[in-house]
KEKE-3310 file (N, C-alpha, C; in steps of 0.2 Angstrom, whole numbers, plus 5000, padded with zeros to 4 digits):
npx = (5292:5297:5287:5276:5277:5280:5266:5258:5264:5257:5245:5241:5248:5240:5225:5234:5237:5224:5216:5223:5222:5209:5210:5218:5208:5195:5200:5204:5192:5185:5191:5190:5180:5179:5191:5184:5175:5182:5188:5176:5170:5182:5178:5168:5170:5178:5169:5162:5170:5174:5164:5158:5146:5142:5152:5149:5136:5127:5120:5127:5141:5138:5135:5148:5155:5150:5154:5167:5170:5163:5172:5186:5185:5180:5192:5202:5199:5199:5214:5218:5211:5220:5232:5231:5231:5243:5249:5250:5258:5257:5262:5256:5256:5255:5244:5235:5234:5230:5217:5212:5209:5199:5189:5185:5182:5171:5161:5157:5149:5136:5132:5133:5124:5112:5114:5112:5099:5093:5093:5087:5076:5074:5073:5062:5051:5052:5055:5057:5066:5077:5088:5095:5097:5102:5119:5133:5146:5139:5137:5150:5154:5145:5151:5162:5160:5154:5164:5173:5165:5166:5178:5180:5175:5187:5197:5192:5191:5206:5210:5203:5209:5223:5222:5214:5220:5231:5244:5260:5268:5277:5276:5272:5255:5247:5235:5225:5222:5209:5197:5191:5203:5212:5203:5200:5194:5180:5175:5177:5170:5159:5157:5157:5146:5135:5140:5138:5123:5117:5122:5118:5102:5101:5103:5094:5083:5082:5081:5068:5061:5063:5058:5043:5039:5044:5033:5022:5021:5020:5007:5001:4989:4996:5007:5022:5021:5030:5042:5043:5040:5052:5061:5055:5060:5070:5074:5074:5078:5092:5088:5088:5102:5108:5104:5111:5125:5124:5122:5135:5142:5136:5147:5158:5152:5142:5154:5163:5152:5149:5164:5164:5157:5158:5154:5158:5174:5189:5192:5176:5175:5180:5176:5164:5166:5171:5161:5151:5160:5160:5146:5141:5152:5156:5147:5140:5148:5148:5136:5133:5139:5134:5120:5117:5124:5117:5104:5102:5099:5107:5121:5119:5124:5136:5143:5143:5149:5162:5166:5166:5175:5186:5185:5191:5201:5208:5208:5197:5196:5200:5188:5183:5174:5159:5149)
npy = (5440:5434:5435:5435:5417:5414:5418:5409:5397:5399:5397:5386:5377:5375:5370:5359:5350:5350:5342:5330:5327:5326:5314:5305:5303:5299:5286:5279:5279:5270:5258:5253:5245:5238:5228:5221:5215:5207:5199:5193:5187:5178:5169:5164:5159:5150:5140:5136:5125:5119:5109:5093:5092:5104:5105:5095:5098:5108:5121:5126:5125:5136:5148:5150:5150:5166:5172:5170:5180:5192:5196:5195:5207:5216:5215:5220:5232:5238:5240:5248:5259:5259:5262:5274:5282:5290:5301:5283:5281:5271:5263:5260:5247:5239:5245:5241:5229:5225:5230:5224:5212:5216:5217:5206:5199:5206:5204:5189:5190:5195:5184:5174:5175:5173:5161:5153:5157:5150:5136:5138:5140:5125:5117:5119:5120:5108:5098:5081:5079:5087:5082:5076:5084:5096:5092:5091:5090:5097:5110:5113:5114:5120:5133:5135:5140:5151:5159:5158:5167:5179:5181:5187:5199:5208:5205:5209:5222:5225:5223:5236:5246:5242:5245:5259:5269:5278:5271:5266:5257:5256:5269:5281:5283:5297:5297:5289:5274:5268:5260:5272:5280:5272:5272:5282:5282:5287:5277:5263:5270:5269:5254:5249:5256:5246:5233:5233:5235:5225:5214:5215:5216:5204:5194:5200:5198:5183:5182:5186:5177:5164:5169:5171:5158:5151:5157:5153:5139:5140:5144:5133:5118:5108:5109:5111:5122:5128:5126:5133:5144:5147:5148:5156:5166:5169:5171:5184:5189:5187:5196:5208:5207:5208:5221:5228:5223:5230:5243:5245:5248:5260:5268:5274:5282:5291:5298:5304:5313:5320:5327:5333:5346:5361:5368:5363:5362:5354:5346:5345:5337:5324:5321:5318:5305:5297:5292:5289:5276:5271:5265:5263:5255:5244:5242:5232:5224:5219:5212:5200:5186:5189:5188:5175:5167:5169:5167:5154:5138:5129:5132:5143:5138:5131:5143:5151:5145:5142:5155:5159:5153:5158:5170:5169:5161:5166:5160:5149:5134:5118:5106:5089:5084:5077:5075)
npz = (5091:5101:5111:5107:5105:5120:5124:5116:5124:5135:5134:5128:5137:5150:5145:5136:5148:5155:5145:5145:5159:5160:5150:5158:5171:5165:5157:5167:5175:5163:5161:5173:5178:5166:5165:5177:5171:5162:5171:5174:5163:5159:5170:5166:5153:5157:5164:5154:5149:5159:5160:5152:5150:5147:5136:5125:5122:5109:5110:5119:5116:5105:5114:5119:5110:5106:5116:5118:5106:5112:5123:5117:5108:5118:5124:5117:5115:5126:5125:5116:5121:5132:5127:5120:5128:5132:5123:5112:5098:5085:5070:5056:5049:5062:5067:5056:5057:5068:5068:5056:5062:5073:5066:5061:5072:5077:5066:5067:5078:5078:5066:5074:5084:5074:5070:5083:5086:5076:5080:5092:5085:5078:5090:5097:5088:5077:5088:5090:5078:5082:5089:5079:5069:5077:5081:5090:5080:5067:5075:5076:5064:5059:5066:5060:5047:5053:5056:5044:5033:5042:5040:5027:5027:5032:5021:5009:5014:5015:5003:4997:5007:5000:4988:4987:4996:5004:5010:5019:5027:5038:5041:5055:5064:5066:5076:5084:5084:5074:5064:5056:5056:5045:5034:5022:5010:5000:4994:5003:5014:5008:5006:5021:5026:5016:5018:5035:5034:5027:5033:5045:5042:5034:5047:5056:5048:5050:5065:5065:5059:5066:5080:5076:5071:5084:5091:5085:5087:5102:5103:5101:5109:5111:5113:5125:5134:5145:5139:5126:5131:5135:5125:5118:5123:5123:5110:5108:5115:5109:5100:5106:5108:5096:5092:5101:5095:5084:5090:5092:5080:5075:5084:5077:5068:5077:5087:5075:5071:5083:5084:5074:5079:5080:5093:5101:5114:5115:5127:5131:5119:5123:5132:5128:5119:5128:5138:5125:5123:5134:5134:5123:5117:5128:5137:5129:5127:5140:5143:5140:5147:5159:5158:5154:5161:5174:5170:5167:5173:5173:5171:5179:5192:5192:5188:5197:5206:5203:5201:5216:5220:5214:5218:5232:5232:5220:5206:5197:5205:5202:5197:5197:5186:5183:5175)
capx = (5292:5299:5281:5271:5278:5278:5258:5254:5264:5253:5238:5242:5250:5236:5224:5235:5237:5218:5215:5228:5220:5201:5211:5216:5202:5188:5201:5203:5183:5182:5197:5192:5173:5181:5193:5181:5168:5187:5188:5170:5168:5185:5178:5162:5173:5182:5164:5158:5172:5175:5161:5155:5141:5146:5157:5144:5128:5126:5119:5132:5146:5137:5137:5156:5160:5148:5156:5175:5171:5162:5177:5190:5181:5181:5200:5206:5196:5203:5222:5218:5211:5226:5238:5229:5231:5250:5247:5256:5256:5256:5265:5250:5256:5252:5235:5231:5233:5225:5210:5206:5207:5194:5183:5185:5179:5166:5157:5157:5143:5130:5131:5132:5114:5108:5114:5110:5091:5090:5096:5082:5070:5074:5071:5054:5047:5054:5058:5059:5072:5082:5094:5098:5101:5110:5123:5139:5149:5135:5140:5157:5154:5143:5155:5169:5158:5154:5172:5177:5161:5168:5184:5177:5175:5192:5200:5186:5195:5213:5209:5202:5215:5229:5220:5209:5221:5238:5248:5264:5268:5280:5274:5270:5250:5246:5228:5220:5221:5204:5194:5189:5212:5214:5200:5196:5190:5173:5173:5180:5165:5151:5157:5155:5138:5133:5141:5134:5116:5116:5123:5109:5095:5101:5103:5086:5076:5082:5081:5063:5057:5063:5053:5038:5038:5042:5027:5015:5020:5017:5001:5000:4987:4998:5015:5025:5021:5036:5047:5042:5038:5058:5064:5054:5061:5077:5075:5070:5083:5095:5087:5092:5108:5108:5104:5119:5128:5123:5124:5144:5145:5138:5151:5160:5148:5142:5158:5162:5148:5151:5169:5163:5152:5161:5151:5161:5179:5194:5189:5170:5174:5184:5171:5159:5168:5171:5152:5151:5165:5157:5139:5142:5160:5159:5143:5137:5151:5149:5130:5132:5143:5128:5112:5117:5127:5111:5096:5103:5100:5113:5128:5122:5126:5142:5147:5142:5154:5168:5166:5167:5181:5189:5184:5193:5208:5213:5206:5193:5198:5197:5184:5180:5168:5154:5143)
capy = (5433:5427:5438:5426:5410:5414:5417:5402:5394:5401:5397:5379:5373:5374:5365:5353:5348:5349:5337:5323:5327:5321:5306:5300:5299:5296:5281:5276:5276:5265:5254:5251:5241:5233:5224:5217:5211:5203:5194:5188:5184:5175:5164:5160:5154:5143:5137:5133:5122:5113:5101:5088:5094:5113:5105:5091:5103:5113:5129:5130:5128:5144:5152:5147:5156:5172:5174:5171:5184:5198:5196:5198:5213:5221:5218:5226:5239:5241:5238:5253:5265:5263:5265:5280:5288:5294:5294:5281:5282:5266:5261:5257:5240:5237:5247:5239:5219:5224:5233:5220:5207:5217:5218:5198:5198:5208:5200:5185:5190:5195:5179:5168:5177:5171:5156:5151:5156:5146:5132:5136:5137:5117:5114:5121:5118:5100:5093:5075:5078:5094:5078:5072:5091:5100:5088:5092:5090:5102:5114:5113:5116:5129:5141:5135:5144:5158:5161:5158:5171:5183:5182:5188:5207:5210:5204:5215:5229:5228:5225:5245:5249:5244:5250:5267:5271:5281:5267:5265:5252:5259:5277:5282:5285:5303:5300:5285:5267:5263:5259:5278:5281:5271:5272:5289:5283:5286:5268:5262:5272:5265:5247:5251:5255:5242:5229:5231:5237:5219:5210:5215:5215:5195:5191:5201:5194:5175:5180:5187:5171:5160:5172:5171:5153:5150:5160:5150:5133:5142:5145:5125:5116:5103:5109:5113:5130:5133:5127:5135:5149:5152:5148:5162:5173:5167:5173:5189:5191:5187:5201:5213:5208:5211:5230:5232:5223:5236:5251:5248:5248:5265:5272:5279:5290:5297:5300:5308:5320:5325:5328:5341:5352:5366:5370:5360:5363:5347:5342:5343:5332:5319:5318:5315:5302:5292:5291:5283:5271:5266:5264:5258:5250:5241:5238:5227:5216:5214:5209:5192:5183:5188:5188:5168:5165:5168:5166:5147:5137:5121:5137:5148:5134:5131:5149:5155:5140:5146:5162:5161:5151:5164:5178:5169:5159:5169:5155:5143:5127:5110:5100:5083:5080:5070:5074)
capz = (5090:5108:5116:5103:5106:5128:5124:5114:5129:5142:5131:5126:5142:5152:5140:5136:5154:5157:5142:5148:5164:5158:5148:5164:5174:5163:5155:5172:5174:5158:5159:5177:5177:5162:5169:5182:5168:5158:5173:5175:5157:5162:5173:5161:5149:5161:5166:5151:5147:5165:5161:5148:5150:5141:5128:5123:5121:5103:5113:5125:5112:5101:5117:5122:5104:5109:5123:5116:5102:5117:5128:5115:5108:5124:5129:5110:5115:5132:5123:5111:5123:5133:5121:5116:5133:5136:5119:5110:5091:5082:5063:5050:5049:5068:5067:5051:5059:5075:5065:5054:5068:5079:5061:5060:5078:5076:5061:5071:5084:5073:5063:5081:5087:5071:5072:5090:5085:5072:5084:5097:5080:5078:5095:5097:5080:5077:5093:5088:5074:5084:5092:5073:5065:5081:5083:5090:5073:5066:5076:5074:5056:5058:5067:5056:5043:5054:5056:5036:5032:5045:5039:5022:5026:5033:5015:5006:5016:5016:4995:4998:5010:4996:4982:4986:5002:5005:5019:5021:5032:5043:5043:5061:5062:5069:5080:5087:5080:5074:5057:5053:5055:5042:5028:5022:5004:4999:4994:5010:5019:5006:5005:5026:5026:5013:5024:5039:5030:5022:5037:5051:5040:5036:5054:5059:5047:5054:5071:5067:5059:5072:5084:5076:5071:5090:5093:5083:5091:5108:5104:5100:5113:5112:5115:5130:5136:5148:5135:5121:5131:5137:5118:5113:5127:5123:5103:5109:5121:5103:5095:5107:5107:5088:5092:5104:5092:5077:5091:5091:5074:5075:5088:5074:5067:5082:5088:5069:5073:5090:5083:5070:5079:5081:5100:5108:5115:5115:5133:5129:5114:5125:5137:5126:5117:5131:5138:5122:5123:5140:5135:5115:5115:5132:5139:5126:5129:5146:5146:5139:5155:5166:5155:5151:5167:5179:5169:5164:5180:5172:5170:5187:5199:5191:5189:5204:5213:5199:5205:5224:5220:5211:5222:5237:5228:5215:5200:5200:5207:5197:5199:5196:5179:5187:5172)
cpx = (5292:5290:5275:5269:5276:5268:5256:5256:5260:5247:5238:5242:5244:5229:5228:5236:5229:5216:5220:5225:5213:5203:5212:5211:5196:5194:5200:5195:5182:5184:5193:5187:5175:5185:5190:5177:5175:5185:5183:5169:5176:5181:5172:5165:5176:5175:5163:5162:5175:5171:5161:5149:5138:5147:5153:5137:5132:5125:5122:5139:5145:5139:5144:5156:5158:5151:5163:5175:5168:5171:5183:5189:5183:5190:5203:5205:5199:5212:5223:5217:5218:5232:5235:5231:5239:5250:5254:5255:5262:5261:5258:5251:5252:5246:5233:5230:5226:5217:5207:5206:5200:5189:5181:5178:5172:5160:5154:5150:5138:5125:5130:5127:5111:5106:5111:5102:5088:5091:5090:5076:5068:5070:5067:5049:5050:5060:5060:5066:5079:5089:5099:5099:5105:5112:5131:5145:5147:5137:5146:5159:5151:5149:5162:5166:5156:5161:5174:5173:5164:5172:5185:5176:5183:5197:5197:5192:5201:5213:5207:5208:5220:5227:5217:5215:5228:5242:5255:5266:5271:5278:5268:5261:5250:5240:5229:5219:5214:5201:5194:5198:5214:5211:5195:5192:5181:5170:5171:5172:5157:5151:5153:5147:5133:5135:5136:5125:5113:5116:5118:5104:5097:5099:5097:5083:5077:5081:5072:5058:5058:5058:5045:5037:5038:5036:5021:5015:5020:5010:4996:4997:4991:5004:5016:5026:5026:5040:5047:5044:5047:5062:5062:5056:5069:5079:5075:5075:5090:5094:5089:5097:5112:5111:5109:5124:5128:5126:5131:5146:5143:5141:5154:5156:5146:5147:5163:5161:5148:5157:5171:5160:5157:5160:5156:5171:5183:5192:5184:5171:5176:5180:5167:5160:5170:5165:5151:5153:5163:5151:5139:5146:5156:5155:5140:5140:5151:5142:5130:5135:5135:5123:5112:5118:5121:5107:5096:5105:5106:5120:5126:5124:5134:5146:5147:5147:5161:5171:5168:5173:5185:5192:5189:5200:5212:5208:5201:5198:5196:5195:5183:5173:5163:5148:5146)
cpy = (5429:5431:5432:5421:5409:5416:5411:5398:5392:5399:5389:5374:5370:5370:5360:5348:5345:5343:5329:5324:5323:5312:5302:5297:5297:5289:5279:5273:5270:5262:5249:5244:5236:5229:5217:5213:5206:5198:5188:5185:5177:5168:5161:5157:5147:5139:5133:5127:5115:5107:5099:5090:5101:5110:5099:5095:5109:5121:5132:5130:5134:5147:5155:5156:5164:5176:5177:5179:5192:5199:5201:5205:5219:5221:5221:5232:5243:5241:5245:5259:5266:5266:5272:5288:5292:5300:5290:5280:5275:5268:5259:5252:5238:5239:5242:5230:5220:5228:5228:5215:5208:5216:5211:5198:5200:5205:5195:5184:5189:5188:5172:5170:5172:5162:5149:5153:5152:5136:5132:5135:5130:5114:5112:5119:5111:5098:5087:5074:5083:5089:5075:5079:5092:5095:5095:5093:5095:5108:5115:5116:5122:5136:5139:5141:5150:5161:5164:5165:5177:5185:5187:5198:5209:5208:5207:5221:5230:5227:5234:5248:5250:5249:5258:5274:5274:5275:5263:5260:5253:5266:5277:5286:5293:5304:5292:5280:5265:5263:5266:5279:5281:5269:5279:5289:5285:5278:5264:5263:5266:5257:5245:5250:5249:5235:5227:5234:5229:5213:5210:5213:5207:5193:5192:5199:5183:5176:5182:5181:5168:5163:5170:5162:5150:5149:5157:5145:5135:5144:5137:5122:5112:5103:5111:5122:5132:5133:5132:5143:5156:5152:5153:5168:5174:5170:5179:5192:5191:5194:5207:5214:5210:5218:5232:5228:5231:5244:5251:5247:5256:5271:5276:5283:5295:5300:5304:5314:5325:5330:5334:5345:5357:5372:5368:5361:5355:5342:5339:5336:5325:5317:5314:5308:5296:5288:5287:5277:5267:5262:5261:5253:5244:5240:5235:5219:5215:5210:5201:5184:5182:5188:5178:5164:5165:5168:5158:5143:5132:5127:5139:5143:5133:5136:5151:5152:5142:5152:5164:5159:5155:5169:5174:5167:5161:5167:5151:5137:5121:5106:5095:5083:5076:5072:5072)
cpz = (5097:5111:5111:5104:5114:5128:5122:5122:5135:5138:5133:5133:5146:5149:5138:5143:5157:5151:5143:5155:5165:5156:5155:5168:5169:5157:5161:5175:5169:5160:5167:5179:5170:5163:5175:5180:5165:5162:5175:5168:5157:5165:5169:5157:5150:5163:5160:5146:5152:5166:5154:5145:5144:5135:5124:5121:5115:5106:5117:5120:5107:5105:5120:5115:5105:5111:5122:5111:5107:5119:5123:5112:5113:5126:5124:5111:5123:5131:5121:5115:5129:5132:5119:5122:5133:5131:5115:5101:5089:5073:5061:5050:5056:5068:5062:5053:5065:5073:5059:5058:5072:5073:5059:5067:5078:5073:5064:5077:5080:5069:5068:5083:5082:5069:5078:5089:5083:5076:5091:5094:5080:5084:5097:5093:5078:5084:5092:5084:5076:5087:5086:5071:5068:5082:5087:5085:5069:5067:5076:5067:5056:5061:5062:5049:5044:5053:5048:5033:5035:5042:5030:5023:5026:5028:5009:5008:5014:5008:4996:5000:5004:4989:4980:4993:5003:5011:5014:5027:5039:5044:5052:5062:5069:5075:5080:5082:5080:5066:5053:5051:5048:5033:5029:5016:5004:4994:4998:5014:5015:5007:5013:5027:5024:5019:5030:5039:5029:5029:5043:5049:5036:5041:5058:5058:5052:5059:5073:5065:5062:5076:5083:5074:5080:5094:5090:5085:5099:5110:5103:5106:5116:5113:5120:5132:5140:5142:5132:5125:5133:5131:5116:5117:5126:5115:5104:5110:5116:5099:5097:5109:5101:5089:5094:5101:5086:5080:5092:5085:5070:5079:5084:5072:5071:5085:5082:5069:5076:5086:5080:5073:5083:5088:5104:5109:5114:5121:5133:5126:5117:5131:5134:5124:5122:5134:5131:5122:5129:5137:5126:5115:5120:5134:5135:5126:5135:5149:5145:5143:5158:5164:5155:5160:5172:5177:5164:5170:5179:5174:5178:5189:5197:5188:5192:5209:5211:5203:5212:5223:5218:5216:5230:5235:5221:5208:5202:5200:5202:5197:5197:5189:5181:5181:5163)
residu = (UNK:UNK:UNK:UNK:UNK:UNK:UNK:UNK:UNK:UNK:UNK:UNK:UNK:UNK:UNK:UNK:UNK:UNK:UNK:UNK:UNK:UNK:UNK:UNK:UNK:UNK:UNK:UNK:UNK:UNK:UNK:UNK:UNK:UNK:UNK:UNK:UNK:UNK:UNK:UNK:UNK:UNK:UNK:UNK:UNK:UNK:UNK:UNK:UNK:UNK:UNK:UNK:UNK:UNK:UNK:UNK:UNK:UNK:UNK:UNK:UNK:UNK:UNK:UNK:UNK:UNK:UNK:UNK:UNK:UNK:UNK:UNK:UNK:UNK:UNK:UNK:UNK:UNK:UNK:UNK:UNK:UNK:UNK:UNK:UNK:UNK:UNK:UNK:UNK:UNK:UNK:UNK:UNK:UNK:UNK:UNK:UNK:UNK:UNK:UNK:UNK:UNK:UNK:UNK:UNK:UNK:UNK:UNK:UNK:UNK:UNK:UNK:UNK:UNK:UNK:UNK:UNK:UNK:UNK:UNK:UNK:UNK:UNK:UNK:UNK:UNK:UNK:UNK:UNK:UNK:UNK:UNK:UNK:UNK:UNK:UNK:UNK:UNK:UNK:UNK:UNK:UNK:UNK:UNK:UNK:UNK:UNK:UNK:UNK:UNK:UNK:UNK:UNK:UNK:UNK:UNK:UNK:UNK:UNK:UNK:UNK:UNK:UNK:UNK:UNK:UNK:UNK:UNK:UNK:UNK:UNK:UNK:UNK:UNK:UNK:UNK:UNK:UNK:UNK:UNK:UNK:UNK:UNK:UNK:UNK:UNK:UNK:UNK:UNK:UNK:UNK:UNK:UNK:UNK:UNK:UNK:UNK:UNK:UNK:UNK:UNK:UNK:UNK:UNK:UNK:UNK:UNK:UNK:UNK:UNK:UNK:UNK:UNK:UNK:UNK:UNK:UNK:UNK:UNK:UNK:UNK:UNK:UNK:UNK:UNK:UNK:UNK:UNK:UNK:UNK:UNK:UNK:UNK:UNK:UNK:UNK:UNK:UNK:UNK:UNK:UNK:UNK:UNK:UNK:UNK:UNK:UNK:UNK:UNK:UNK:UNK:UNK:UNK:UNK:UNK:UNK:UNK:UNK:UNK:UNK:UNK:UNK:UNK:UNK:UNK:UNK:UNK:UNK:UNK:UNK:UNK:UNK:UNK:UNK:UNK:UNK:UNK:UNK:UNK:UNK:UNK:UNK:UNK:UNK:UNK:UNK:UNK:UNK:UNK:UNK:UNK:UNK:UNK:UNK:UNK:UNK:UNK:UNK:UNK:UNK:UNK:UNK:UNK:UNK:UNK:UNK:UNK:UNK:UNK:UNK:UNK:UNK:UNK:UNK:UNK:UNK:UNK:UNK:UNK:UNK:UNK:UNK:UNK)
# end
């Protein structure tokens, strides 16, 4: 028995060392780029609220909420992986708040793309009446409704949770706070797939009609070719935010996958799984800052002055409203 137990140790030890030795550094690699983009999405947020000009305009308050539901996104997900590294294991009550929270947030985007298209659709296709529908009030209504819709899955779930799911509220969870943790039903999974099946394929077609309605008033002799022509670049640009929305909604299954194939050793698995976590999780939240921030000449001049200001003083400085 003690020659037994002195070999697993010699086995174990080393392996467990080398896999806390990967978490480090490839958390450090994730955690670290992420930080940088928190605090550039940071200063976009503070951009897009230091003027009048931001908080008066319909497309810049969609993009404000865009931005707020990216951002947060991105820090839960930097909250959880580093809680996962020492590691630190969670109570199911705590996982179960901070997982429907993140599945609120999430919901959230999808429906803001589809949103913000339908919003550029107006513009382009009825310019004359786009001052009397988007209003400011309007949108405030509109995302009060995205929210309320949002809010709509994550009470869907925790109905699953109590009814189809073993939880305890205090019970110490054994692995990694995330949605898969805490729903093993085959209800659970189907409702899942349904969900987000139902929820893309609404949002795509609306962002595919706006596109092509744009596209047939750009073909109009009589309309405004620049405009049109950056409304339709700007639906497009919508569409492929969809996609990198949809590809974090598949990081659990490919990480699922990985997880089962029986090729790969513990480390393997924990490399892989971060290469995802960078390139699903975290780069999707960090495009929407710089996609909008420098290809919006109203925002670049005033992010980019944010910015310096930042990068030299700490914060941006507070400027004068002159619009």
């Amino acid at each position: 028995m003690s020659n037994s137990t002195e070999q697993q140790i010699n086995v174990t030890t080393p392996d467990m060392f080398q896999v806390y030795l990967v978490k480090g550094l490839y958390g450090a690699f994730c955690v670290s780029p992420s930080i940088v983009f928190l605090y550039i999405n940071g200063i976009m947020l503070f951009t897009l609220r230091s003027k009048s000009v931001f908080r008066e305009t319909p497309r810049y308050l969609l993009l404000y909420n865009l931005l707020f539901t990216d951002t947060f996104q991105l820090a839960m997900g930097q909250l959880l992986l580093i809680l996962s590294l020492p590691p630190v294991f969670l109570t199911q009550y705590t996982c179960t708040i901070i997982v429907l929270i993140s599945v609120t947030v999430t919901s959230v985007s999808p429906l803001n793309l589809a949103v913000m298209s339908l919003e550029r659709y107006v513009a382009v296709c009825f310019p004359l009446r786009h001052s009397a529908i988007v209003t400011v009030n309007n949108t405030g209504v509109s995302i009060g409704v995205i929210w309320a819709l949002s809010s709509i899955d994550p009470l869907i779930r925790f109905i699953l949770l109590v009814l189809y799911e073993t939880f305890s509220a205090d019970q110490i969870m054994q692995q990694f706070c995330a949605i898969d943790a805490l729903f093993h039903s085959t209800v659970a999974h189907e409702y899942d797939k349904a969900f987000t099946a139902i929820t893309f394929t609404f949002v795509g077609i609306i962002i595919m009609c706006s596109y092509f309605g744009v596209m047939i008033v750009a073909r109009s002799a009589s309309s405004d070719k620049a405009s049109t022509t950056k409304a339709r670049n700007t639906v497009l640009l919508h569409m492929i935010q969809l996609l990198l929305c949809l590809s974090t909604s598949l990081f659990g299954i490919l990480t699922g996958y990985i997880y089962r194939l029986g090729t790969l050793n513990r480390t393997a698995r924990l490399i892989v799984g971060y290469i995802f976590f960078i390139f699903i999780i975290n780069l999707p939240r960090c495009l929407s800052s710089l996609i909008y921030g420098l290809r919006d000449q109203t925002i670049r001049l005033v992010f980019l002055h944010h910015l310096r200001c930042a990068l030299w003083t700490g914060w941006p400085s507070v400027t004068t409203d002159k619009h």
